[in-house]
C-alpha positions in Angstrom: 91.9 65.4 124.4 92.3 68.5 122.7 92.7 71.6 125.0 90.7 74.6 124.6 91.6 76.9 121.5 93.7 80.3 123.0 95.3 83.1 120.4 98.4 83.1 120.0 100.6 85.0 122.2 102.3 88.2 121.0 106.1 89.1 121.6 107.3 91.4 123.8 110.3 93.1 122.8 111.2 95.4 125.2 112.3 92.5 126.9 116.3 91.6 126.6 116.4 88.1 125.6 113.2 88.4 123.1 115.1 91.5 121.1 118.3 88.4 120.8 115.9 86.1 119.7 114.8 88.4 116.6 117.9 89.6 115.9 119.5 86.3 115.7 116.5 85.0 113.5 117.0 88.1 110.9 120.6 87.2 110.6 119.8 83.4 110.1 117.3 84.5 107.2 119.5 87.0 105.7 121.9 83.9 105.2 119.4 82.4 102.9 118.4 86.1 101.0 119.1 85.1 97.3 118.0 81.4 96.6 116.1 79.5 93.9 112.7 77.9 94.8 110.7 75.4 93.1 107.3 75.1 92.1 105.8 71.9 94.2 103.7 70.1 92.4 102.0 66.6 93.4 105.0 66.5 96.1 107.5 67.2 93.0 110.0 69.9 92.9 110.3 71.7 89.7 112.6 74.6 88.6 111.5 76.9 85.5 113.6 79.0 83.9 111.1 82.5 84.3 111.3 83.4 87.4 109.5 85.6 90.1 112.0 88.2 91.8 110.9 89.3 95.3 112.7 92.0 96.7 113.2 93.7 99.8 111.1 96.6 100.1 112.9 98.2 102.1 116.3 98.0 99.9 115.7 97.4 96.5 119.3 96.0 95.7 118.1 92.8 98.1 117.2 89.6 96.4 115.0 87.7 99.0 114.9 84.8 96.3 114.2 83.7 92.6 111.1 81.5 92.6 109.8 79.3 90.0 106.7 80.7 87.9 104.2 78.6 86.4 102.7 78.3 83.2 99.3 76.7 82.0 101.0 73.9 81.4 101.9 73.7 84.8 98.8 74.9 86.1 97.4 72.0 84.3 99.8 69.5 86.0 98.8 70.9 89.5 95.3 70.5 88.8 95.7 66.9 88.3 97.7 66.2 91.1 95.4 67.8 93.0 92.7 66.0 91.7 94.4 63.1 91.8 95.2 63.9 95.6 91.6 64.7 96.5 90.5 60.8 95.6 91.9 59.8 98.8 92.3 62.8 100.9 88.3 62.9 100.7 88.1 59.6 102.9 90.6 60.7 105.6 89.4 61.2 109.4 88.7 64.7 109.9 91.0 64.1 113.3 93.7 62.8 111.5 93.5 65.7 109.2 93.1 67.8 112.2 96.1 66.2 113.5 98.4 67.6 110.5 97.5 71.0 111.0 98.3 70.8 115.3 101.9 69.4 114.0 102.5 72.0 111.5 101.2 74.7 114.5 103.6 73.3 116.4 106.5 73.6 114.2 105.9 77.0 113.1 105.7 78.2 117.0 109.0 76.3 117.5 110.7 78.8 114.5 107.9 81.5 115.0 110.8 84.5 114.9 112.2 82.7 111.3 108.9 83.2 110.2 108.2 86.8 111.3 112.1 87.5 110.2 111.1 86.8 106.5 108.0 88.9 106.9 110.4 91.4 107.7 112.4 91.0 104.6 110.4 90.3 102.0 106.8 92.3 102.8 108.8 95.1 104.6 106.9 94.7 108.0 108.4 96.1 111.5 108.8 93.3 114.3 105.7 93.9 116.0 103.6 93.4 112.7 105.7 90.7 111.8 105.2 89.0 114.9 101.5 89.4 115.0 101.4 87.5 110.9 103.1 85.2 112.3 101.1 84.5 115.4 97.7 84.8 113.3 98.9 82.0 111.2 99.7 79.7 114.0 95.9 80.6 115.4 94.2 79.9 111.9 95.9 76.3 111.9 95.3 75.7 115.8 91.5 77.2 115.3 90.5 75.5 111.9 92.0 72.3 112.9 89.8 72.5 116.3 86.2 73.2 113.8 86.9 70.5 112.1 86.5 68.0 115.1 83.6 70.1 116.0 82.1 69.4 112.4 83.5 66.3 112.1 80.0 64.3 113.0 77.9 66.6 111.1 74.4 67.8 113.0 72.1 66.2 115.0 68.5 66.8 113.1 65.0 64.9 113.6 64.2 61.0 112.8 60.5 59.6 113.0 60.3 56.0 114.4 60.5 54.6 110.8 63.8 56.2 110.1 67.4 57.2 110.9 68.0 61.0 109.2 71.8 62.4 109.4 73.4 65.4 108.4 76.9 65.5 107.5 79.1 67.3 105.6 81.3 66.3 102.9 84.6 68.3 101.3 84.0 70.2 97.7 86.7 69.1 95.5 89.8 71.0 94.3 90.0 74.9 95.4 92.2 77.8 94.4 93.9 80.2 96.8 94.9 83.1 95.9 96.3 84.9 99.0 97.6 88.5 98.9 101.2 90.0 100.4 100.0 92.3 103.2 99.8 89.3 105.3 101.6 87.1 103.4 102.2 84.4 106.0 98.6 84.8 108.0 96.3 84.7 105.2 98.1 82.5 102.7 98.4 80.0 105.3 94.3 80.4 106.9 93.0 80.4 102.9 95.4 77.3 102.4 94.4 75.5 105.2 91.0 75.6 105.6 89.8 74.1 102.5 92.4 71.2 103.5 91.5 70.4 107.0 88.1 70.2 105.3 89.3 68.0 102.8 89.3 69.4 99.8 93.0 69.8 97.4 94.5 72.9 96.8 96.4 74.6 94.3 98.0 77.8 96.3 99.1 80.8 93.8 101.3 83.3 96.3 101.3 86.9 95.7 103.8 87.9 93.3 105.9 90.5 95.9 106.2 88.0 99.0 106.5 83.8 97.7 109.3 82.8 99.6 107.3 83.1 103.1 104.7 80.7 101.0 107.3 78.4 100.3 108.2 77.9 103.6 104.8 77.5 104.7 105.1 74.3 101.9 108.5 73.0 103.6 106.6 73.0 107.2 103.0 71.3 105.9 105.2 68.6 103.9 107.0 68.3 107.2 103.9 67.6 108.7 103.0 65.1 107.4 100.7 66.4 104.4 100.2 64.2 101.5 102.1 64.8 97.8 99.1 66.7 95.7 96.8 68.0 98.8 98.8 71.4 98.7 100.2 72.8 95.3 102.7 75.6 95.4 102.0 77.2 91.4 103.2 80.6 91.7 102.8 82.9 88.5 101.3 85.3 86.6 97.4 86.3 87.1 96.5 87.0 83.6 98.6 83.6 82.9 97.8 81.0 85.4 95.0 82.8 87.4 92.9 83.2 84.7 93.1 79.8 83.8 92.6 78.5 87.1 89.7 79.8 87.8 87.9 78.8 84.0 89.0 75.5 84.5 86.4 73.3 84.2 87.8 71.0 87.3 88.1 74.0 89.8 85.1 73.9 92.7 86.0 76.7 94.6 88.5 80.3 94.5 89.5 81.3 98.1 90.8 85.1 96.8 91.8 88.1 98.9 92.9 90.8 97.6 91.7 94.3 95.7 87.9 95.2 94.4 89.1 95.1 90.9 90.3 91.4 90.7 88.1 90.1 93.3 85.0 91.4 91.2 87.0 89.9 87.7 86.8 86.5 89.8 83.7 86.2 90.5 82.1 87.2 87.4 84.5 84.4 85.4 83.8 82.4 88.4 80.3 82.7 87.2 80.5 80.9 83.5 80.3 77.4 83.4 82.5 76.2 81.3 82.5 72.8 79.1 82.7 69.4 81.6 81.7 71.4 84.4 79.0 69.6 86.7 79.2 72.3 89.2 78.7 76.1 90.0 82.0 77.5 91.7 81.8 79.0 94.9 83.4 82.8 95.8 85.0 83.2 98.8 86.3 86.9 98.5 88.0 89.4 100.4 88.2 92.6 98.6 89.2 95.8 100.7 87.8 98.5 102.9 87.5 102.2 103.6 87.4 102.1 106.9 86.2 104.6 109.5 86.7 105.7 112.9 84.4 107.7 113.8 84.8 110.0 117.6 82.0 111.4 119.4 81.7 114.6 121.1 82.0 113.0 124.6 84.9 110.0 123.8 88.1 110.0 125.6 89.9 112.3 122.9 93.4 110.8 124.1 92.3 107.4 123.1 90.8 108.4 120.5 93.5 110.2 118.9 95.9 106.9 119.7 93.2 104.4 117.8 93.5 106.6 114.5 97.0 107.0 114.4 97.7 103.1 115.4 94.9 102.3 112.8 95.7 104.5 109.9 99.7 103.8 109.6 100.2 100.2 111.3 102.1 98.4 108.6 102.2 101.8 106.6 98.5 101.6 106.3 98.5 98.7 103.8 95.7 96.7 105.7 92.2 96.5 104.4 91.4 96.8 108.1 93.5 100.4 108.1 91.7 103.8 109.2 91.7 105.7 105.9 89.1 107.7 107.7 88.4 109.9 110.4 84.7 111.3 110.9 85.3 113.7 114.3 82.3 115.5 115.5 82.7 119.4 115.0 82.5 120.0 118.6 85.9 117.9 119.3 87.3 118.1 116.0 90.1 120.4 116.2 91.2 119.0 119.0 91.6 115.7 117.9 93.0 116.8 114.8 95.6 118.6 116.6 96.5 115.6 118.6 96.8 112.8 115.8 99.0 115.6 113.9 101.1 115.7 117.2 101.3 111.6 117.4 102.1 111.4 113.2 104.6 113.5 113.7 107.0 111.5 116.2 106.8 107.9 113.9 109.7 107.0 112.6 109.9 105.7 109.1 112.9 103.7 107.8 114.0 100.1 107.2 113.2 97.5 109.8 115.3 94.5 108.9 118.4 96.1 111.1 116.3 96.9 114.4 113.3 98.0 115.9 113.5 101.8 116.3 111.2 102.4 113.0 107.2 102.5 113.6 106.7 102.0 109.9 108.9 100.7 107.4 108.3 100.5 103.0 104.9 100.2 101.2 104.9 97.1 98.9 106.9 97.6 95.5 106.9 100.6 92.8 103.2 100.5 91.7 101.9 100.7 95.5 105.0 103.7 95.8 103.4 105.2 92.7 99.7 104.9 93.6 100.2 106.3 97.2 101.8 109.6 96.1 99.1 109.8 93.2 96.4 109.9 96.0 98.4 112.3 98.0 98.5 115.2 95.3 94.4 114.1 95.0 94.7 114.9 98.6 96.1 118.2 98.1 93.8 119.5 96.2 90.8 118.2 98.1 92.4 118.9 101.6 94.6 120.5 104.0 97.7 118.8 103.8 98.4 118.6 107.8 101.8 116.5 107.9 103.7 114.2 105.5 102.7 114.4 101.9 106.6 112.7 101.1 108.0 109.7 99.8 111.7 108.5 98.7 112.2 105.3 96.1 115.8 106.0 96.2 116.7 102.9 97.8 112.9 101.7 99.3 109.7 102.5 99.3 109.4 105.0 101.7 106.4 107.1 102.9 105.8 109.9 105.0 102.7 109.6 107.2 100.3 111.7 105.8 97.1 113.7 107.2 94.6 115.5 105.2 92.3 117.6 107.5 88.9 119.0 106.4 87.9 116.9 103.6 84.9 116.1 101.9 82.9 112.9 102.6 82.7 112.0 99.0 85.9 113.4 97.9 88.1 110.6 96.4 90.4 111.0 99.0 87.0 109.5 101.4 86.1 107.0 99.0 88.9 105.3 97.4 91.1 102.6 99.1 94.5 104.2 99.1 96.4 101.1 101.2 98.7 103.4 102.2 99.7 105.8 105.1 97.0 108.3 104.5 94.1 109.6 106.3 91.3 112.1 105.6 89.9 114.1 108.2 85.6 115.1 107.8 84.1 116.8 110.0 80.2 115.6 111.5 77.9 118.0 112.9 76.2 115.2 115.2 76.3 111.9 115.9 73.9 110.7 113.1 76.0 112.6 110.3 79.2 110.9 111.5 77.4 107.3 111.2 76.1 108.3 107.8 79.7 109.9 106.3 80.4 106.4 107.8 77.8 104.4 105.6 79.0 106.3 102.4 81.6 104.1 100.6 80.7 101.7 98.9 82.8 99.5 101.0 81.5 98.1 104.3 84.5 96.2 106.2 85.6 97.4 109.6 84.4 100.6 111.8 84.8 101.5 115.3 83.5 104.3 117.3 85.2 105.9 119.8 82.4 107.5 122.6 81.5 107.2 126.0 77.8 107.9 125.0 76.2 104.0 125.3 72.8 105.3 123.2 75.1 106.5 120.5 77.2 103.1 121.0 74.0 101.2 120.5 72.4 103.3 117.8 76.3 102.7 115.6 76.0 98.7 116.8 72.3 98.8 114.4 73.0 101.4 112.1 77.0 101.2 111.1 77.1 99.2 108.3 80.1 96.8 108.6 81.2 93.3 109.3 83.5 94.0 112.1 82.9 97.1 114.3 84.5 98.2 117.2 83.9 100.1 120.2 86.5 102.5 122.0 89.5 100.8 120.1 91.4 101.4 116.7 89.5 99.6 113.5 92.9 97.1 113.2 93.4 93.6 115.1 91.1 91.2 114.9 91.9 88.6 116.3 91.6 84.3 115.5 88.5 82.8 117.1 87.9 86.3 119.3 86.8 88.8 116.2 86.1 86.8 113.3 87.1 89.0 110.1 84.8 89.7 106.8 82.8 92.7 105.4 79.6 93.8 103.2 79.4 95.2 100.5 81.8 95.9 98.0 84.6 94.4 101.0 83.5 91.1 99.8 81.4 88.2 100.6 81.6 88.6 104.1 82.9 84.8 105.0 84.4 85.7 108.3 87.5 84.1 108.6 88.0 82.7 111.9 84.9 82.3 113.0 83.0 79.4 113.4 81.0 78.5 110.3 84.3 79.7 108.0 84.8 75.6 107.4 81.4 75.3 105.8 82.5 77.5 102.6 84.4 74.5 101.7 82.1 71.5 102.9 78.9 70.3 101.6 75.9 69.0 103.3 75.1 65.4 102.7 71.4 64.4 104.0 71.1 59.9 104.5 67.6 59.0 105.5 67.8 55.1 106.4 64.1 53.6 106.6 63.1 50.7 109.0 60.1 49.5 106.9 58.1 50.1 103.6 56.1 53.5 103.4 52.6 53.0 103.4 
């Protein structure tokens, strides 16, 4: 008996023993800062000679390790294991599938701080953040494991009295995953996993900046139990091995989440079928938001101002979920303005792998550095620079929070994802201009409005155009099983990870209808 499906706790570190507990896993992982890992292929461990370097963001002298990189050749030699894989991983029971995925769960809970400590290393996250990547990708194995024995036995549909009909539903084949490093343990392990405990093989391609945390993902689902082949680890170059992944010919499916620009370069090659292809691939895309918060001229202005400063520089800003902008209506505007100025102001910024005193820590590697301070001199000259506006690569990738007040709704600074610590300020002369600045991007993932107003509420819950909107709390959070996660638009194809039809992206629905006698 399986019991019901609950998130994941979070840690609370103001407590003693907890703080301990972290410290001592940092330590342990900063033991193992500068190995070699292999590619894993069809259970095999390979070492290549090129080599991926991932870095500590927050100290650019730190090695977190040399990882293998693929080529096509060893693309190739994935996709056969994984096809090779797939020929008997198709006929498991779903349950005992099912029953991998509650193991690995259970492992990963058992070193949950390990985990969060190389999030904290190698994508530059401070505890809490780390803590909650961690905790989502226990959820996503302990939910997706739980739909799959609720899909298990397909459908019940209609039979006449000459017949038995049954729906059921069948894995795809061999998928890609191509996760991104924002969440580097969360979403590489849920896109992973998914496809599996449906069935289907997997070759996994890491992000570039954060592939050790994927490999250690590998070590716990080989632990598991997993079968050689069913999971690939092919790290490597997306004009190299990407490209080709996604042509080939033997690929059913890409799981992708990452930026506009690659996720719209998927799906159109996606799109071509190519020679010995029996199929049309399926998308599965996450691509980014511009999000919104938008405040009323009746909200609670102290929780108001808390949900845009939480939302816009969690994790520096670098989620696709972050508050990039805030729509205030003229009557409250300068008042919340003044008060998320106030609240920027006190956040620390520094490294996190030595304690837990810094709100933010680093933004990814150089190109995010670069891109960040690009937008912010944008911002000055579309704005009123209200704090931050600096950044220091000296030793990490450090950024200032930074506020730009009185900014036009389709300024570039309102329109463009920046994933980083920066937010625009526009101002809305009622409640229906706020919803429509809202609507103005051509983006459409995550909202929330902040207003004690329930006919405005309502008229946002209709009229705000995203996937996952929120009332009287920040845009950021959502949670396994509780706010299943996907936008329109330009944010992607709106597949709503954990939720309860996620599973079906990778399945296929088989109809049997077994007569009793002859037609007439």
């Amino acid at each position: 008996m399986v019991v019901p499906y609950k998130h994941e706790p979070f840690t609370d570190f103001t407590l003693e023993e907890n703080r301990k507990a972290f410290e001592e896993a940092l330590a342990l992982v900063k033991a193992e800062l500068g190995k070699e890992y292999p590619l894993i292929i069809g259970g095999e461990k390979i070492m290549t000679e090129d080599k991926i370097v991932s870095e500590n963001p927050a100290d650019k002298s730190e090695v977190i390790g040399y990882v293998s990189k693929a080529d096509q050749e060893l693309a190739e030699k994935a996709m056969q294991a994984a096809d090779k894989a797939f020929q008997a991983w198709k006929k498991w029971d779903p349950a005992a599938r099912a029953n991998i995925l509650f193991r690995a769960a259970a492992m990963i809970r058992a070193r949950k701080h390990e985990f969060s400590a190389y999030l904290v290393y190698e994508a530059g996250k401070p505890w809490r953040e780390a803590d909650a990547d961690t905790a989502e990708a226990i959820d996503f194995l302990e939910y997706y494991a739980r739909q799959m024995l609720r899909l298990k036995d397909g459908v019940e549909i209609h039979s006449r009295e000459i017949e038995h009909n049954s729906f059921t539903y069948i894995p795809l084949g061999i998928g890609i995953t191509i996760s991104p490093w924002n969440f580097a343990f969360a979403i590489m392990a849920g896109t992973t996993i998914a496809p599996v405990v449906a069935g289907n093989t997997v070759l996994l391609k890491p992000a570039s900046t954060t592939p050790v945390v994927a490999y250690k993902f590998m070590e716990v689902l080989l632990d598991a139990g997993l079968p050689a082949g069913v999971v690939n680890y092919v790290p490597g170059s997306g004009a190299v091995v990407g490209d080709y992944l996604v042509d080939h010919p033997k690929t059913r499916f890409i799981n992708f989440t990452g930026s506009k620009e690659v996720g719209l370069r998927i799906f159109e090659r996606a799109a071509k079928v190519h020679e010995r292809q029996i199929w049309l691939k399926r998308v599965v895309a996450e691509m980014g938001g511009k999000d919104t918060i938008v405040v009323d001229n009746d909200a609670d202005l102290e929780l108001a101002a808390d949900a845009i400063t939480q939302s816009a520089f969690g994790f520096s800003g670098q989620k696709c979920s972050a508050c990039s902008r805030a729509v205030i209506h003229e009557d409250v505007y300068d008042e919340v303005l003044e008060k998320v100025v106030a609240r920027t102001k006190k956040l620390t910024v520094g490294p996190t792998y030595r304690d837990n005193a810094n709100f933010m820590g680093p933004v990814n590697d150089q190109a995010a550095f670069d891109k960040v301070l690009d937008y912010i001199e944008i911002g000055k000259q579309e704005g009123r620079l209200m704090t931050g506006g600096d950044g220091d690569s000296s030793k990490g990738y450090f950024i200032q929070p930074t506020i730009f007040a009185d900014v036009d709704p389709k300024a570039r600074l309102m329109q463009e994802e920046i994933f980083g610590p920066v937010v625009a300020f526009s101002k809305a002369k009622d409640f229906d201009h706020a919803i429509a600045i809202a609507n103005n991007t051509e983006y459409g993932l995550t909202g929330a409005v902040i207003s004690n107003n329930r006919e405005h509420l309502e008229q946002a819950r209709e009229e705000f155009h995203v996937g996952n909107l929120y009332f009287n709390r920040g845009c950021t959070a959502a949670i396994v099983g509780y706010q299943p996660f996907g936008g329109f638009n330009m944010s992607g194809t709106d597949s709503k990870a954990g939720g309860p039809d996620y599973l079906l992206h990778f399945l296929q629905a088989k109809t049997v209808s077994d007569m009793f006698k002859p037609s007439i």
